[in-house]
C-alpha positions as CSV (number, residue, x, y, z in Angstrom):
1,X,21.0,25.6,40.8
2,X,17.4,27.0,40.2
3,X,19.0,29.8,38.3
4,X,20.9,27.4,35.9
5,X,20.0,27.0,32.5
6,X,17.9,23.9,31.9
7,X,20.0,22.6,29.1
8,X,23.3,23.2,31.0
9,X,22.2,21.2,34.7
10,X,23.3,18.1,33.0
11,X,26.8,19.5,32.2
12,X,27.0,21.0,35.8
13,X,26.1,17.5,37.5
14,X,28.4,15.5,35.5
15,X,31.5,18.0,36.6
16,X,30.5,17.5,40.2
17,X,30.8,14.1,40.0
18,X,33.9,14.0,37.9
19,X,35.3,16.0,40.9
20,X,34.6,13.5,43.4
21,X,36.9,11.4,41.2
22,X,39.8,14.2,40.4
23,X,39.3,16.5,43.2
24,X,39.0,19.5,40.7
25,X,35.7,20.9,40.1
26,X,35.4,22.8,36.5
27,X,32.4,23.6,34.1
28,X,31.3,26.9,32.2
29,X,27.3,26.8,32.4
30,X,24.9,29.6,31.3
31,X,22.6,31.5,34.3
32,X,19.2,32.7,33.8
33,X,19.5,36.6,35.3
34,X,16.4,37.4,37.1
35,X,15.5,40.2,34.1
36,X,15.2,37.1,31.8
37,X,18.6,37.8,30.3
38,X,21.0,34.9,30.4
39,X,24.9,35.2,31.2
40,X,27.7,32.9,31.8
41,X,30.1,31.6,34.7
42,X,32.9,29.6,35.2
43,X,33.4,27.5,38.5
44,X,36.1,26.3,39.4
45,X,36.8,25.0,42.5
46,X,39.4,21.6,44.6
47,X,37.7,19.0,46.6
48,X,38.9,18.8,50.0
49,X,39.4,15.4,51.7
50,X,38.9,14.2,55.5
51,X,41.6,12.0,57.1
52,X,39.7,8.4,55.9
53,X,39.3,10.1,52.1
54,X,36.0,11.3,52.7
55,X,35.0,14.0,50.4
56,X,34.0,16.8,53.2
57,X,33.8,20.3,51.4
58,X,34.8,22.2,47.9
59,X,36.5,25.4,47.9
60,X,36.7,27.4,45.0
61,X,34.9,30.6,43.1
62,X,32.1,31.5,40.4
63,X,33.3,34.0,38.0
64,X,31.0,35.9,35.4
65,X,32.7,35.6,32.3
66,X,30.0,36.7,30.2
67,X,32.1,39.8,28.1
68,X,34.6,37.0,27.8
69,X,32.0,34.8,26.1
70,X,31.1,37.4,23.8
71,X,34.4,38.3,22.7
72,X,35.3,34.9,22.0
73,X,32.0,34.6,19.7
74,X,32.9,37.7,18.2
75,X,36.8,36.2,17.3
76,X,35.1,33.2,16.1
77,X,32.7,34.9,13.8
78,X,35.5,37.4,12.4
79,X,37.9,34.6,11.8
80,X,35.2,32.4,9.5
81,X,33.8,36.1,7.7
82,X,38.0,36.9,7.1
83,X,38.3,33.5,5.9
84,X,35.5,33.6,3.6
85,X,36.1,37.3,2.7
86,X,40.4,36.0,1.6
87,X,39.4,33.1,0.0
88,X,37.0,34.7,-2.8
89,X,39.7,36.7,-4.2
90,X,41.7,34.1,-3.5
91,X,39.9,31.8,-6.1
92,X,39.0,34.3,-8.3
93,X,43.3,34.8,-8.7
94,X,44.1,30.8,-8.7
95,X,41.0,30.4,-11.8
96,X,42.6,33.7,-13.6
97,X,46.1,32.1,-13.6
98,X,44.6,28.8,-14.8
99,X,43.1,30.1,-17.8
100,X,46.0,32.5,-18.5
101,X,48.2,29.4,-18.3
102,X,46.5,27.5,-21.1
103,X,45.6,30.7,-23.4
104,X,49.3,31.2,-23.2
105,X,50.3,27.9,-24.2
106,X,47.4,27.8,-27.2
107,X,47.1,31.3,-28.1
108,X,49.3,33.9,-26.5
109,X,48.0,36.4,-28.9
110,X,45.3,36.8,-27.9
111,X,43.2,39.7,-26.9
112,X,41.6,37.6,-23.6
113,X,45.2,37.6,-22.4
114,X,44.7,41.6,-20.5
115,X,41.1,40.2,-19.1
116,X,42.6,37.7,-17.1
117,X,45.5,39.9,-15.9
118,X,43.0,42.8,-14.9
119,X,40.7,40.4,-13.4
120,X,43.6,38.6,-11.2
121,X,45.1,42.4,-10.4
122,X,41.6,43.3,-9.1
123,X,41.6,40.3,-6.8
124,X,44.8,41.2,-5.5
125,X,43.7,44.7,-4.6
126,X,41.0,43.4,-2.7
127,X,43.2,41.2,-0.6
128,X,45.9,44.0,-0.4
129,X,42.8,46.0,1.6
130,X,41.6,43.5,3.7
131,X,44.7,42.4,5.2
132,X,45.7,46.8,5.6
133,X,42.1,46.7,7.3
134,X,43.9,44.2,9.6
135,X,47.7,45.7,9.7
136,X,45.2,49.1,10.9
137,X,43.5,47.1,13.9
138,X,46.8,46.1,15.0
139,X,48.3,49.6,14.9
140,X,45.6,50.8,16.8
141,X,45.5,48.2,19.4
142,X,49.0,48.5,19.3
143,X,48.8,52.7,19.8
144,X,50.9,53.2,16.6
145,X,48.3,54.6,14.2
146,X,50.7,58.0,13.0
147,X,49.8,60.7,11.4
148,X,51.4,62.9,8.9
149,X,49.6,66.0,8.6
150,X,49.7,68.6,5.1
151,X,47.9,70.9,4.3
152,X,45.3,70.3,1.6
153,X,42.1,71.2,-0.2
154,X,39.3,69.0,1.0
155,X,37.5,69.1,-2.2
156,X,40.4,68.1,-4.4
157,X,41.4,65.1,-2.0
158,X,37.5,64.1,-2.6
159,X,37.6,64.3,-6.5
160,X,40.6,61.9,-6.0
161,X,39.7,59.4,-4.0
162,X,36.1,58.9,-5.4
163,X,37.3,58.5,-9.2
164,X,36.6,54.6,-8.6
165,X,33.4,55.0,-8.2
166,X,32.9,57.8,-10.9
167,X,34.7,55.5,-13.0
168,X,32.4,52.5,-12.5
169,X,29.4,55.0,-13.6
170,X,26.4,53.4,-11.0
171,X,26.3,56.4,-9.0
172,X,26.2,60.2,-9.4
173,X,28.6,62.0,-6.5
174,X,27.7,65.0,-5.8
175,X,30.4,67.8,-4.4
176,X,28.3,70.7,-2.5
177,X,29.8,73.2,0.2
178,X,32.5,75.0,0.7
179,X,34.8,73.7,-2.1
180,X,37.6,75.9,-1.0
181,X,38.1,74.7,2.4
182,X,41.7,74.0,3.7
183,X,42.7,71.2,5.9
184,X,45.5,70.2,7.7
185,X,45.6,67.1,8.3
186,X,47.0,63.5,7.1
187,X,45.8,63.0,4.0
188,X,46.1,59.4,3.3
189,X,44.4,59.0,6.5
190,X,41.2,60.9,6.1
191,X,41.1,60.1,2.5
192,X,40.8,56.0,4.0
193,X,37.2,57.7,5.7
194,X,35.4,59.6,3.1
195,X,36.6,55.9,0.8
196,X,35.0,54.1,3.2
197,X,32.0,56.3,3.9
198,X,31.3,56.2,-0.4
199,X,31.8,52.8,0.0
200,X,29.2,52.0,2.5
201,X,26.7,54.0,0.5
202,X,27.6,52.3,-2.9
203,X,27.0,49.0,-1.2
204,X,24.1,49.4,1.2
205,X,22.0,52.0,-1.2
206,X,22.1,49.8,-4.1
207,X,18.9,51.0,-5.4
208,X,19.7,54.6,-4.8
209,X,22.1,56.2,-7.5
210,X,22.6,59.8,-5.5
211,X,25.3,60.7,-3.7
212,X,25.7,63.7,-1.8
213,X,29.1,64.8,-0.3
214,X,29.4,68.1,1.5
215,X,32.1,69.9,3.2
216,X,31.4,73.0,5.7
217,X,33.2,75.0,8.4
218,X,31.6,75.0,11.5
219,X,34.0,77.7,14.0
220,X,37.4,76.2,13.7
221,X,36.1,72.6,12.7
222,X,36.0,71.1,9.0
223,X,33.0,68.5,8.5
224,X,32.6,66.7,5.6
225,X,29.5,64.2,5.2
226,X,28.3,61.8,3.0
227,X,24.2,61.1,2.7
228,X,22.6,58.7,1.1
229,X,19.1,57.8,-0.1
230,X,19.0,54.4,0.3
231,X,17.6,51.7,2.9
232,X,18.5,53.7,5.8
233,X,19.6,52.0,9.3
234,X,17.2,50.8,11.7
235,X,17.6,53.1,15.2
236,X,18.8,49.5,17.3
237,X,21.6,49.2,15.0
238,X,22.8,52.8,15.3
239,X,24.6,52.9,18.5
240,X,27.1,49.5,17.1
241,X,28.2,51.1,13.9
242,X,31.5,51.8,14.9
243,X,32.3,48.9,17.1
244,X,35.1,46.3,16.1
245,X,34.0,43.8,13.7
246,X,30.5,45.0,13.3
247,X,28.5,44.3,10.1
248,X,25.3,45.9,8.8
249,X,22.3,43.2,8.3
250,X,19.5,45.6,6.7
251,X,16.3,43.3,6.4
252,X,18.4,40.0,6.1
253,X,20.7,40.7,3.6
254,X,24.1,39.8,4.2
255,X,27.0,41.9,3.0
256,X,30.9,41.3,2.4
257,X,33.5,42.7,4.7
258,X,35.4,42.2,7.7
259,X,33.1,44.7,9.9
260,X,36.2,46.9,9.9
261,X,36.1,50.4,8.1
262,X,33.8,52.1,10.3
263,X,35.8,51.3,13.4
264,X,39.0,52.4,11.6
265,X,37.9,55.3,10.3
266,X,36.3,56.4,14.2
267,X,39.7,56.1,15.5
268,X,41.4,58.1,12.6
269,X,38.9,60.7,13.3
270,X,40.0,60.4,17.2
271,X,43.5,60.8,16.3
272,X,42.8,64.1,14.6
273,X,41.0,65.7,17.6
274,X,37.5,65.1,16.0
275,X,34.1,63.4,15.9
276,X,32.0,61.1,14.0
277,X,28.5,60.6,13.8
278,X,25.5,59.1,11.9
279,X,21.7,60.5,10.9
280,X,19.6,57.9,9.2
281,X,16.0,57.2,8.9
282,X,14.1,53.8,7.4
283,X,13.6,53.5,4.1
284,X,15.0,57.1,3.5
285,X,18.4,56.9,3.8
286,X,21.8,58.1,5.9
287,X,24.4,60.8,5.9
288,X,27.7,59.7,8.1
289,X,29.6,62.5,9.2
290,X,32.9,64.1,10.6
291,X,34.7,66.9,12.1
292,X,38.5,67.6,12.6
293,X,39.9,70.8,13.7
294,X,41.2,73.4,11.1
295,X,44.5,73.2,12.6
């Protein structure tokens, strides 16, 4: 009992006393760990009786079901950020049909009319990726993430899938390296990571416009990195980059996403034999990375 939480005494009394009523004992109560840290338990235990009803002895068990805890918090927070993260696009679509509905019925001439459908078609894209970011969890989970592997030139896959951010002119890519590298490998797949790795340094280097992508052979591995020159990643938040439903807070700003991409892309680059890793520095930015064999 000394090593209960303060605030949780009251909750373990009260079960204790219930179970001299119902003759089951159960409470989940938070212990103070002699290193300060705090952790949970469950007990759970059944009253036994003597022969005149007299409450003589409980038998049960203490488990620690602190991971447990933790996992639950962490399925609790990802279910109110998907929520929040569906129902902007969500809204955005419903207010784009609204006022395509009326300009129809008053004008449907006019020249606002492809706006609204681009606007509503954007929405939908975003939804369309967060719910593959979740259709890609369950395949992992599941153990039926394929691949399809081609052979392809790295630097013409990265030309591709970066036009959208070309396109949208706030940043300047850069393509250095070995620009006639080969890889075999699934395309779609590793084109998802370098996406995803542009992405992350469009969004958390704002203020930094540069973007440097470079591909290299190093003995029979391909790597290809991205670096940025932004905000950089403070050296505590390092080692939880790639963990399931973990999200970036750089000095208290909060972005949008499900805490997904990096996780995805880490088991992609698993599938394919290879490795993934992170360099960054305060204030001076970061360059994500990976390898996959040659073939």
């Amino acid at each position: 009992m000394k090593a209960l939480h303060p605030d949780d005494l009251e909750l373990r009394n009260n079960a204790h006393k219930t179970a001299l009523t119902t003759g089951k004992l159960f409470y989940e109560a938070r212990i103070i760990w002699p290193n300060g840290s705090l952790r949970w338990i469950r007990a759970q235990g059944k009253v036994y009786y003597g022969s005149i009803n007299k409450p003589l002895r409980i038998l049960g068990t203490l488990l620690d079901i602190t991971e447990f805890k933790h996992l639950q918090q962490q399925k609790d927070d990802f279910i109110s950020v998907a929520s929040h993260e569906l129902k902007t696009p969500m809204t955005s679509i419903k207010a784009s049909m609204q006022l395509l509905d009326r300009l129809i019925k008053v004008d449907p001439s006019s020249d606002k009319i492809p706006q609204f459908i681009n606007r509503g078609n954007s929405s939908l894209n975003k939804m369309q990726q967060l719910v593959d970011s979740l259709l890609n969890v369950s395949k992992i989970t599941a153990g039926q993430l394929a691949l399809h592997k081609t052979h392809f030139l790295a630097a013409q896959m990265i030309n591709e899938c970066c036009d959208h951010v070309r396109l949208a002119g706030t940043h300047e890519l850069e393509l250095t390296g070995d620009t006639d590298l080969e890889l075999y490998a699934d395309r779609q797949r590793i084109d998802q990571v370098v996406v995803n790795f542009v992405n992350n340094a469009v969004k958390y280097a704002p203020d930094s416009n540069r973007i440097v992508i470079n591909i290299s052979k190093q003995d029979n591995m391909a790597k290809i990195s991205v670096q940025d020159f932004g905000r950089g990643i403070p050296p505590e938040n390092i080692p939880h980059l790639f963990e399931r439903y973990y999200r970036v807070d750089t000095s208290g700003i909060q972005y949008s996403g499900l805490g997904l991409g990096l996780y995805i892309s880490a088991e992609i680059i698993e599938l394919h034999g290879g490795e993934m890793g992170v360099e960054s520095e305060v204030d001076k930015g970061s360059t994500f990375w990976f390898t996959i064999p040659l073939n």
